[in-house]
C-alpha positions as CSV (number, residue, x, y, z in Angstrom):
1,X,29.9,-19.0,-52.4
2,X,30.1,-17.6,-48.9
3,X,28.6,-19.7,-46.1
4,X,25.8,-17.9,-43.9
5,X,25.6,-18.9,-40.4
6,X,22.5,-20.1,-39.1
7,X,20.3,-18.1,-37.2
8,X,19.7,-20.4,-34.0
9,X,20.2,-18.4,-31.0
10,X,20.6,-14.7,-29.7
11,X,24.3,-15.6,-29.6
12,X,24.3,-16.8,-33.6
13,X,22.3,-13.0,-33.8
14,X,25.3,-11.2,-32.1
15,X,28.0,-13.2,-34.2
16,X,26.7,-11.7,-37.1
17,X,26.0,-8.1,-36.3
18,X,29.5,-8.2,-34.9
19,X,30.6,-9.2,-38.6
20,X,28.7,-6.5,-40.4
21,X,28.6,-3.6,-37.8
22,X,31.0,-1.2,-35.7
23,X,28.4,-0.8,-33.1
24,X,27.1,-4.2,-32.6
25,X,25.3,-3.9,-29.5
26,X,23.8,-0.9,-30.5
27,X,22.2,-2.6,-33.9
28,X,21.1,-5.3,-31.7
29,X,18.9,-3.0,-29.4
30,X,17.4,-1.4,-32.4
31,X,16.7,-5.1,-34.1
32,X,15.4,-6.3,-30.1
33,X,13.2,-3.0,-30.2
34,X,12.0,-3.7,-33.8
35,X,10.9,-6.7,-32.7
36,X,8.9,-5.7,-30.0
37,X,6.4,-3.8,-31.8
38,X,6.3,-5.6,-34.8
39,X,3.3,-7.4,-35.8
40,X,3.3,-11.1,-36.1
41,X,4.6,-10.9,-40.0
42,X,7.4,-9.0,-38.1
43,X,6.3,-6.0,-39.8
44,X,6.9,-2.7,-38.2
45,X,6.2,0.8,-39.0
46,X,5.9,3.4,-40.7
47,X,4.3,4.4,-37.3
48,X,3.9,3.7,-33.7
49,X,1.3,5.2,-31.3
50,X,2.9,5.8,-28.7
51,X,1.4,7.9,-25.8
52,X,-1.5,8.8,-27.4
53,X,0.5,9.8,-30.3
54,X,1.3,8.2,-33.4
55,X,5.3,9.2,-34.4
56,X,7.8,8.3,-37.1
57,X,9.0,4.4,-36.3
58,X,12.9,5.8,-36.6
59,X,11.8,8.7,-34.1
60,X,10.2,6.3,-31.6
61,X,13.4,4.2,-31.9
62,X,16.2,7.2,-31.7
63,X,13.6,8.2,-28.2
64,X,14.2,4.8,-27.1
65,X,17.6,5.0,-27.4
66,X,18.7,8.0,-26.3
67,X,19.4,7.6,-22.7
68,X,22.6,5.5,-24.2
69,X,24.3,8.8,-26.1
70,X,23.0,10.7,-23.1
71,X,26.6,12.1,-21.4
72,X,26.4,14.8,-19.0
73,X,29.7,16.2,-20.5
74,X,29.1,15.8,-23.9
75,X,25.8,17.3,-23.8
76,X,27.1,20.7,-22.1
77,X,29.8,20.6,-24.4
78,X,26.9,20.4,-27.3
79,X,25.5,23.2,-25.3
80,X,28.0,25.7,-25.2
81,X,28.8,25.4,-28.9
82,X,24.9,26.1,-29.9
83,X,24.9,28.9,-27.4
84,X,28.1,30.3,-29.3
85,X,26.4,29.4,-32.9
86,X,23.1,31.4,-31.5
87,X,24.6,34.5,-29.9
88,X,23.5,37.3,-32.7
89,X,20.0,35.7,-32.2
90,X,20.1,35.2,-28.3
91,X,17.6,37.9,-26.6
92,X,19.0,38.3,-23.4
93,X,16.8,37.3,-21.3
94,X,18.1,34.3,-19.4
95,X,14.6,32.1,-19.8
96,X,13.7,32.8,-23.2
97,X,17.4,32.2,-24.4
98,X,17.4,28.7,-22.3
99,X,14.4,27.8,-23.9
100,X,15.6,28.5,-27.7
101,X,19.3,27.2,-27.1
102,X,17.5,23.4,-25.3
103,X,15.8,23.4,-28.5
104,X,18.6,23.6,-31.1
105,X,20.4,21.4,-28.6
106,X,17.4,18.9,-29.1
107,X,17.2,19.4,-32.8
108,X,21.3,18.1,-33.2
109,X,20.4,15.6,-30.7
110,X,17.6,14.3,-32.2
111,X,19.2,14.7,-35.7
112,X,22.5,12.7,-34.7
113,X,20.3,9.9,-33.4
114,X,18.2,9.5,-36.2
115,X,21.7,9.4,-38.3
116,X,22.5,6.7,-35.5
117,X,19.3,4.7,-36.1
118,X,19.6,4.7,-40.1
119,X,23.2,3.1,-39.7
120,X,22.4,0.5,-37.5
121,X,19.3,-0.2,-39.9
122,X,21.7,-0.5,-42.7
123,X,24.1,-2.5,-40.8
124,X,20.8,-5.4,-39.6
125,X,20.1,-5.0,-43.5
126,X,23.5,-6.0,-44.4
127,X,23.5,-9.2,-41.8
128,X,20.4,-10.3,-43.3
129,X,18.5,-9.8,-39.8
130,X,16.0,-6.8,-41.7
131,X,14.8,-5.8,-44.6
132,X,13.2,-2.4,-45.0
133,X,11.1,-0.5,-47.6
134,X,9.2,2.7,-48.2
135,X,5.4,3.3,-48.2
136,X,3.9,6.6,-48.6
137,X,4.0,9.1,-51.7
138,X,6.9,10.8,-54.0
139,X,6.7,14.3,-53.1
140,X,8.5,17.3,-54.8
141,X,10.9,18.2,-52.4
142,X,14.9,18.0,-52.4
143,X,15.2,14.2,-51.4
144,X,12.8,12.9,-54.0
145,X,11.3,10.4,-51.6
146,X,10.3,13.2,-49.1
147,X,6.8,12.1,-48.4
148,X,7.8,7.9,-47.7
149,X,8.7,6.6,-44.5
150,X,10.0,3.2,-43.7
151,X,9.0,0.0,-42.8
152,X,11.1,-2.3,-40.9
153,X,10.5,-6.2,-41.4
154,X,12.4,-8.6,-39.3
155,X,12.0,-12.2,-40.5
156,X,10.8,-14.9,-39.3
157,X,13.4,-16.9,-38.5
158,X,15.1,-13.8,-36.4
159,X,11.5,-13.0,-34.9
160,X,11.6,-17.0,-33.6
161,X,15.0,-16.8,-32.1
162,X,14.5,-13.1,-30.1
163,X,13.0,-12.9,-26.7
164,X,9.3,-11.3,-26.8
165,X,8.7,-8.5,-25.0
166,X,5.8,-6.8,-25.9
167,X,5.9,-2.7,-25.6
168,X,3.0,-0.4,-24.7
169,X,3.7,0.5,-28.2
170,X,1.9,-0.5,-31.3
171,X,2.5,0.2,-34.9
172,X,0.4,1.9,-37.3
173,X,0.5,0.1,-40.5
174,X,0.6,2.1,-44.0
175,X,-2.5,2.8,-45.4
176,X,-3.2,5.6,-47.6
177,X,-5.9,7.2,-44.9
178,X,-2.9,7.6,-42.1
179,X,-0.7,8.6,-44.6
180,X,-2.8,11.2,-45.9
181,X,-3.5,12.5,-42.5
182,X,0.1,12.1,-41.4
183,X,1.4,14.4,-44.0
184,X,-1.3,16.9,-43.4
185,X,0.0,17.2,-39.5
186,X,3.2,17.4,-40.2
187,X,3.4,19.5,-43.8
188,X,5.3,22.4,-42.3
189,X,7.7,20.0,-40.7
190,X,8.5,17.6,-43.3
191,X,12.0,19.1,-44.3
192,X,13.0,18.3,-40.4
193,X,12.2,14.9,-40.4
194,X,15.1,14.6,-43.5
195,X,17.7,17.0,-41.9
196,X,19.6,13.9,-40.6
């Protein structure tokens, strides 16, 4: 039977992720901002208001993070190759095409960091520092569950150990009504949220 360290410090934390993930430091921002918005069951998600708002948890989390895969040269690299993927639809005028070509770069962006966020999930699932599950309703769409979004849970014995900092961030828990109206707003949109 393997032996599981304990989970007494930040340090005892980062041992672990280091075991179970190639981008430890990176799971261990997404566990720290987990954390920070979770309620005191260390619950977090499907939701967070934020700004007024209320987004996708793993949305909020790939915003937070983004200034970290933010490269001036990879981004104009990104750039070029959407404006070469977009030429037969580019209008030529220099403003409009801007516009449409910062959008698809956004949409690989966003896409790539929501791919990011999932692995680092899986990885804090794997080091038994999360757990996770789905709320929300099967839909009949082309990933079956189309119309559930996840909930983070960090336990308690991880919630003790991590410094708390609270965010001006709060989650919405699942209940049917914000589901409901959740899926309403974002109907025509729902295939996006699952192109990652």
């Amino acid at each position: 039977m393997e032996h599981k360290p304990q989970i007494r410090s930040v340090g005892s934390i980062y041992a672990l992720l280091s075991t179970a993930s190639r981008r430890p430091r990176y799971a261990f921002l997404v566990l720290q901002l987990v954390a920070e918005i979770a309620d005191e069951r260390g619950h977090a998600g499907p939701f967070v208001r934020a700004e007024g708002r209320a987004i996708l948890l793993r949305d909020w989390l790939c915003d937070q993070l983004m200034p970290l895969s933010e490269q001036i040269g990879r981004r104009a690299g990104l750039r070029a190759r959407v404006k070469t993927s977009l030429a037969d639809r580019l209008s030529g005028d220099e403003k409009v095409d801007a516009r449409l070509i910062e959008q698809a770069v956004d949409v690989q962006v966003h896409a790539v960091g929501r791919a990011n966020i999932s692995r680092a999930i899986s990885d804090l699932v794997r080091a038994g520092l999360m757990n996770r599950h789905y709320v929300g309703y099967a839909t009949n769409h082309k990933n079956p569950g189309g119309g559930r979004n996840a909930v983070y849970v960090v336990p308690h014995k991880v919630m003790q150990v991590l410094p708390k900092a609270r965010a001006n961030t709060e989650f919405i828990p699942a209940t049917p009504l914000v589901l409901v109206r959740q899926q309403r707003a974002m109907r025509t949109e729902q295939g996006d949220l699952f192109a990652a």
